[in-house]
C-alpha positions as CSV (number, residue, x, y, z in Angstrom):
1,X,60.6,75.5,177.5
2,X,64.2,74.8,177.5
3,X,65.0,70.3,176.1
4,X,66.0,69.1,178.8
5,X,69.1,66.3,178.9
6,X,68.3,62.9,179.9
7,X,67.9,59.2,178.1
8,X,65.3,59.7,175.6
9,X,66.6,63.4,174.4
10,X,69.3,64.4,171.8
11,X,70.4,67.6,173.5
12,X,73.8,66.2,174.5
13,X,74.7,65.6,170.7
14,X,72.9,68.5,169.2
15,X,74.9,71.5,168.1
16,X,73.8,74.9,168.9
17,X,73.9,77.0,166.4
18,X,74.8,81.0,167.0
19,X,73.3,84.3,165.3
20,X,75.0,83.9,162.0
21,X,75.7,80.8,161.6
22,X,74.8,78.7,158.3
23,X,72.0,76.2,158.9
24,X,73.1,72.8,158.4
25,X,71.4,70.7,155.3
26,X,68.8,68.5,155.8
27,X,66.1,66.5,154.2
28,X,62.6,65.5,154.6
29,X,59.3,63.9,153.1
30,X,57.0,66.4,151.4
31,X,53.4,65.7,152.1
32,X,53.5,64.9,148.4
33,X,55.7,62.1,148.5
34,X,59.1,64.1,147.4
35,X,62.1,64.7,149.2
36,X,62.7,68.5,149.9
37,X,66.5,69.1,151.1
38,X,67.0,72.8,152.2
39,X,70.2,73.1,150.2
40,X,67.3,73.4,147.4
41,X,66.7,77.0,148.7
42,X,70.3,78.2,149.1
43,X,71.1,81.6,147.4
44,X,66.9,82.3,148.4
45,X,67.6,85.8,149.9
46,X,65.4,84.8,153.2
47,X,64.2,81.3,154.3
48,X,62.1,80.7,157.3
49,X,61.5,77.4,158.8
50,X,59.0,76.4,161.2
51,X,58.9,72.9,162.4
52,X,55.3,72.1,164.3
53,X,55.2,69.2,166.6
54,X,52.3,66.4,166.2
55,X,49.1,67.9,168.1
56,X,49.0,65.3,171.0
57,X,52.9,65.7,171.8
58,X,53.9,68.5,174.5
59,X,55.3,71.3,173.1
């Protein structure tokens, strides 16, 4: 399901990143409290990510 561009979405401002390309840093609450920042994991020799919206949101 592709975003589609309108009022409430981001996809006009979001970069699309190619095969290749470095991830850009970011950070986020743990469920712990703590701040995790994937910069943390740079050097790692593989990182996955997978983001999971909230249950009751559309996918």
């Amino acid at each position: 399901m592709a975003v589609q561009k309108g009022t409430h979405s981001k996809a006009n401002r979001t970069p699309t990143l190619q095969v290749g390309d470095e991830a850009p840093d970011f950070e986020l609450p743990t469920h712990l409290g703590d701040t995790f920042r994937l910069s943390a994991l740079r050097g790692q020799k593989h990182v996955v990510l997978a983001f999971y919206p909230v249950a009751w949101t559309p996918v």
